[in-house]
N, C-alpha and C positions, 0 to 999 in steps of 0.2 A: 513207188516209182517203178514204171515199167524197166523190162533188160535188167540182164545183169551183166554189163560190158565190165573187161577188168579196169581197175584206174588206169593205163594210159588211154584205152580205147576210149573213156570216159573225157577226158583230156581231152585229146586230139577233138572228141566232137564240141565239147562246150568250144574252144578255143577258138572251131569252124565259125560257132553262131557270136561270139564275143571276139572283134578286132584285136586287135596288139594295140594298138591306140589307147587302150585302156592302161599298159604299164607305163604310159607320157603321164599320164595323170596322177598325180598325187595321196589323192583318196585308193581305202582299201578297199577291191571287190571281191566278195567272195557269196556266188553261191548254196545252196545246203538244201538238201531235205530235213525236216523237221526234226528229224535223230539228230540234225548238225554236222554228218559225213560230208565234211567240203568236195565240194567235186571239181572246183576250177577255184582259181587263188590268183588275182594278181599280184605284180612285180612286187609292188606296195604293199600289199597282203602280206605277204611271204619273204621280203625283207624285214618288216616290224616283228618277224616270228624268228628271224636268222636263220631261214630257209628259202627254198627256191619254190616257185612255183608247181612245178613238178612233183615235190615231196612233200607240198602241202597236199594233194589229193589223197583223198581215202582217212585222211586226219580228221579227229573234231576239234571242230573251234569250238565245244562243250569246257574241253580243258583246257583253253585259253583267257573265260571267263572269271573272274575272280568269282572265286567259291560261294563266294557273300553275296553277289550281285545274280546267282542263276534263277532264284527261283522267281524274282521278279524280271526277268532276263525272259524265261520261257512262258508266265504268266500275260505280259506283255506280248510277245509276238503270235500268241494264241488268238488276240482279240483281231489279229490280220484276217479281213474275211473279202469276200470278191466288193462286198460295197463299202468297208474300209480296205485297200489292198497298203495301204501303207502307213509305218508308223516310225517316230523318231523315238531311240532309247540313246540314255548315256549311260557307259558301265564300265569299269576298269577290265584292260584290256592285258593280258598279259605277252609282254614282247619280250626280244631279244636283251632289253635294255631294262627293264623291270617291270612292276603294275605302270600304267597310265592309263591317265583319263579319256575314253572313245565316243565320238555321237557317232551314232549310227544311224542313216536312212535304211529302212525295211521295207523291203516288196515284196507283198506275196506274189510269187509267181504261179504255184498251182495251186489246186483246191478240190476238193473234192464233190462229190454231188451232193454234198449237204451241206458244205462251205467250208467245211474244215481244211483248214491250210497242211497242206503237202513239202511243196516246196517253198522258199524264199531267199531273196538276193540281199543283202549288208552292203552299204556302202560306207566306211569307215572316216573318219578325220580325229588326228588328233587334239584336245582342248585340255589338257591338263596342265597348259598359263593360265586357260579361264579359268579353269576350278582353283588353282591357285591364287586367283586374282580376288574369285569369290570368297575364296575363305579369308584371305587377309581384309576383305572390306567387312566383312561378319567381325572382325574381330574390333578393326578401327569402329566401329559402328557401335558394340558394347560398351568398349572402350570409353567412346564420348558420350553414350546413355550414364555411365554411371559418373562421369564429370557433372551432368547435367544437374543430377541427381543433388551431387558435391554442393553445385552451386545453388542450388533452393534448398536444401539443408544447413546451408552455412546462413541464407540472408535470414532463417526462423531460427535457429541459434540464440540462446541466451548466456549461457555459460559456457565458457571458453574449454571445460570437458565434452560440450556436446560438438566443437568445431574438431575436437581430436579425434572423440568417434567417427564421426561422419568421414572424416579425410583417409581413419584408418579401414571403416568398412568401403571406400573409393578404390583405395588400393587393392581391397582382396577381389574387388567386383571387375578390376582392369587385369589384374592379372588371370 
């Protein structure tokens, strides 16, 4: 990235080409060249971090990442090129409040003259009811596979010891 203006110089310019209309909005924006140095943070942004927009600049949202989630995190936004410029990731987001679950729209914004991506903008929401919502139907969803299971194992039953296995391998299968 051309210049090396200091963070607020850096600021004040993103902030020029980016409205304030942005911090009305809900969703997180932020920014980055490729190392992940944020360079502008909305309100949103930077509240979910318990910080201000301000003192998110010059930060990486690298360490914001849950650990476990980066390398498919930057493997992912790699594949950003001028003829895909955008990509949705979900990845636990580390805030003020603890890990949650984040989708993220991805824009590359620059590129290089062989398409490799420079820069990129995130725009944040969070879904950690859905992934919650998702794993409790993963579980009710087991759950009733292995009722099913229960239930054609009981009607081929013969002896009243094969209805007590079955119901007791049910149980370890629900649990």
């Amino acid at each position: 990235m051309a210049g090396d203006g200091s963070h607020p110089d850096r600021l004040r310019a993103t902030e020029a080409s980016h409205p304030p209309l942005l911090d009305g909005q809900p969703q997180m924006v932020c920014p980055f060249p490729i190392d992940g140095t944020i360079v502008f943070a909305t309100g949103p942004y930077a509240r979910a971090r318990g910080s201000s927009p301000e003192t998110m600049v010059g930060r990486n949202f690298w360490d914001f990442i849950a650990e476990a989630d980066r390398v498919s995190v930057r493997a992912m936004l790699q594949r950003l090129t001028p003829e895909l410029p955008e990509i949705r990731i979900e990845n636990r987001f580390q805030t003020a409040e603890g890990e949650r679950w984040t989708l993220w729209a991805n824009r590359g914004l620059q590129f290089d003259a062989h398409g490799r991506l420079l820069e990129a903008q995130s725009t944040g929401i969070d879904i950690t009811e859905r992934k919650r919502a998702e794993d409790a139907l993963a579980v009710s969803a087991r759950r009733m596979a292995a009722l099913y299971q229960l239930t054609d194992r009981m009607q081929h039953a013969g002896l009243l010891g094969e209805i007590y296995e079955a119901a007791l391998d049910t149980l370890v299968q629900a649990l």
